[in-house]
C-alpha positions as CSV (number, residue, x, y, z in Angstrom):
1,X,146.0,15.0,104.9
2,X,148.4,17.5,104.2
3,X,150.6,16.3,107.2
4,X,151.2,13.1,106.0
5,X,152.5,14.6,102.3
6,X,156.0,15.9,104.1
7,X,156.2,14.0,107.2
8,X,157.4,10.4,106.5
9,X,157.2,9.9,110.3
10,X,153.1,10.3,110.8
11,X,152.1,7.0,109.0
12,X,154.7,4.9,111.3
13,X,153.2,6.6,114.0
14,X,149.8,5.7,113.6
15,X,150.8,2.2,112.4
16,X,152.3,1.6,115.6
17,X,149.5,3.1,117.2
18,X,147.5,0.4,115.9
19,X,150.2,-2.2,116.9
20,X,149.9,-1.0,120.5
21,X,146.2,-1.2,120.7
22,X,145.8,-5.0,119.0
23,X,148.6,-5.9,121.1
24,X,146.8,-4.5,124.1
25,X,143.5,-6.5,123.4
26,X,145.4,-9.3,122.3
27,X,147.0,-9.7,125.8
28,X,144.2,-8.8,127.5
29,X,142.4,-11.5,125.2
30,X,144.9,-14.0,126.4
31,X,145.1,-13.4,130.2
32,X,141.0,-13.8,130.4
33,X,141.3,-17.1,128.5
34,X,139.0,-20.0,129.4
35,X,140.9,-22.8,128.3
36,X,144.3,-22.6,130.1
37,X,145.7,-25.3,128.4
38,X,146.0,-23.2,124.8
39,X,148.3,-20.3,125.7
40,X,148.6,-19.3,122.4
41,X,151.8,-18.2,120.7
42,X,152.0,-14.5,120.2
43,X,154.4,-12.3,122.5
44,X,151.5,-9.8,122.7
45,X,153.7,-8.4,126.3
46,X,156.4,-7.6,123.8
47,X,154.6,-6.3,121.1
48,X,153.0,-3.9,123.3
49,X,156.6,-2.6,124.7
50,X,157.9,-2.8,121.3
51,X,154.8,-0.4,119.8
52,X,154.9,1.4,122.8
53,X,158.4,2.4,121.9
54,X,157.9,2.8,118.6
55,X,154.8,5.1,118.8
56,X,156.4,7.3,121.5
57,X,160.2,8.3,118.8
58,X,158.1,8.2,115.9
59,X,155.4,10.7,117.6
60,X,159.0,12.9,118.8
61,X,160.0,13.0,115.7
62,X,156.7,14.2,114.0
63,X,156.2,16.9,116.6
64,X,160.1,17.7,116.2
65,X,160.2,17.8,112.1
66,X,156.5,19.5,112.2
């Protein structure tokens, strides 16, 4: 736990982390719905890029500041 004392960039990295993987289920969720008529209303594609993204700098940075 000592990491995440000095290095502001850890916690945003394993926040998006968890972004990425609800947004993963969460599309996956979607695609395998029964009921096509209720397409829901989350941009889970976009929050998948978007923590993607996110995860991959904010890991850089960790590894480059650590």
């Amino acid at each position: 736990m000592d990491v995440l004392l000095w290095n502001p960039w850890v916690p945003v990295a394993i926040g998006a982390l968890a972004v990425l993987l609800v947004s993963v289920i969460g599309d996956h969720r979607q695609r395998k719905r029964r009921n096509l008529d209720r397409p829901g209303f989350m941009p889970w594609p976009f929050l998948t890029v978007m923590g993607g993204i996110i995860f991959l700098f904010s890991t850089a940075l960790a590894i480059q500041l650590g």
